[in-house]
C-alpha positions, 0 to 999 in steps of 0.5 A: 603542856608541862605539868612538873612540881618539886617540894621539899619539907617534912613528912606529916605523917607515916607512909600508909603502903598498900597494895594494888590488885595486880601486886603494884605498891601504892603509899600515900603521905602528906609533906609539910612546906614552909614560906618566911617572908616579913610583911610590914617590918613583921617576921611571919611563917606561911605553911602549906600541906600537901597530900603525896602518892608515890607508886611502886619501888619508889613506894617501898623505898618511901615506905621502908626508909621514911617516918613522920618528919623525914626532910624529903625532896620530892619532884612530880606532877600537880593532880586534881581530884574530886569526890563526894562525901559522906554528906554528898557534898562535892569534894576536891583538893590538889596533890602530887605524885611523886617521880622522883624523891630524895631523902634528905635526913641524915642518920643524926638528925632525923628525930624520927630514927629511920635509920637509913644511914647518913647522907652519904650511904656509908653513916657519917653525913656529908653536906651536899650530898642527899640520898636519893631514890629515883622511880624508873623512867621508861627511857634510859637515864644515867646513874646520878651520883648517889646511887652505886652502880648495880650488879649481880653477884657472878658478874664481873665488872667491866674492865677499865683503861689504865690510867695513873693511880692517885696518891695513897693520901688522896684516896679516903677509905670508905667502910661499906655496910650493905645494911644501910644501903637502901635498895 
């Protein structure tokens, strides 16, 4: 069976972060969809809700960078709950917890002010290339394009092979504020 879901919309609310018994971050959200379709020459809007659970760093990452409104992507997987009300009748509705998110504001467009920096990480917004945040997988994966590679303060990067440098022209200077970095 494959069960896998990607959205992308605006938040509807603030993300509501709580905490587990045993320290582990759950934060909770809805995420609004949006389908234009003209039906009989008419020009309509169909909108979908959608409540999101995300879980650990990815939680506090959601938590410390989204607002009501944030344009996100989010990919996971469809899950049913049920319940009884107050009333005791039978209660259900579908949401999704979320694996992976990209966040897809840019520092000047969010009307919410989040303030986590352009598109790009570095303040200016750059098309096609959203920030992301992925929640780690228990198998290996590669750093995607939008995450700068990890290292500690003592380590030394690797050493690379000599290869012909670029021109100086070619080469765009990138200003590196570790303040808007989101991890």
């Amino acid at each position: 069976m494959f069960n896998k879901i990607i959205l992308v919309g605006n938040l509807t609310r603030d993300i509501e972060l709580r905490y587990s018994q045993g320290g582990s971050a759950i934060a909770k959200s809805a995420i609004a969809t949006s389908r234009k379709f003209t039906s009989n020459g008419e020009k309509k809007e169909e909108v979908c809700f959608v409540d999101i659970t995300f879980f650990g760093r990815s939680g506090e990452v959601a938590n410390q960078y989204l607002r009501k409104g944030s344009k996100i992507l989010v990919e996971g997987r469809l899950q049913f709950e049920q319940w009884v009300d107050q009333n005791g009748q039978k209660r259900s509705k579908h949401s999704v917890i979320v694996e992976s998110m990209q966040m897809l504001d840019s520092k000047g467009s969010n009307s919410a002010g989040n303030g986590f920096g352009g598109a790009n990480g570095y303040g200016a917004p750059m098309q096609g290339e959203p920030q992301s945040y992925q929640a780690p997988q228990p198998q290996a994966q590669q750093p995607s394009y939008s995450q700068p590679a990890q290292q500690g303060y003592n380590q030394q990067p690797p050493v690379q092979p000599k290869t012909e440098m670029p021109s100086q022209n070619a080469i765009p200077e990138i200003d590196i504020d570790e303040d808007e970095i989101p991890f």
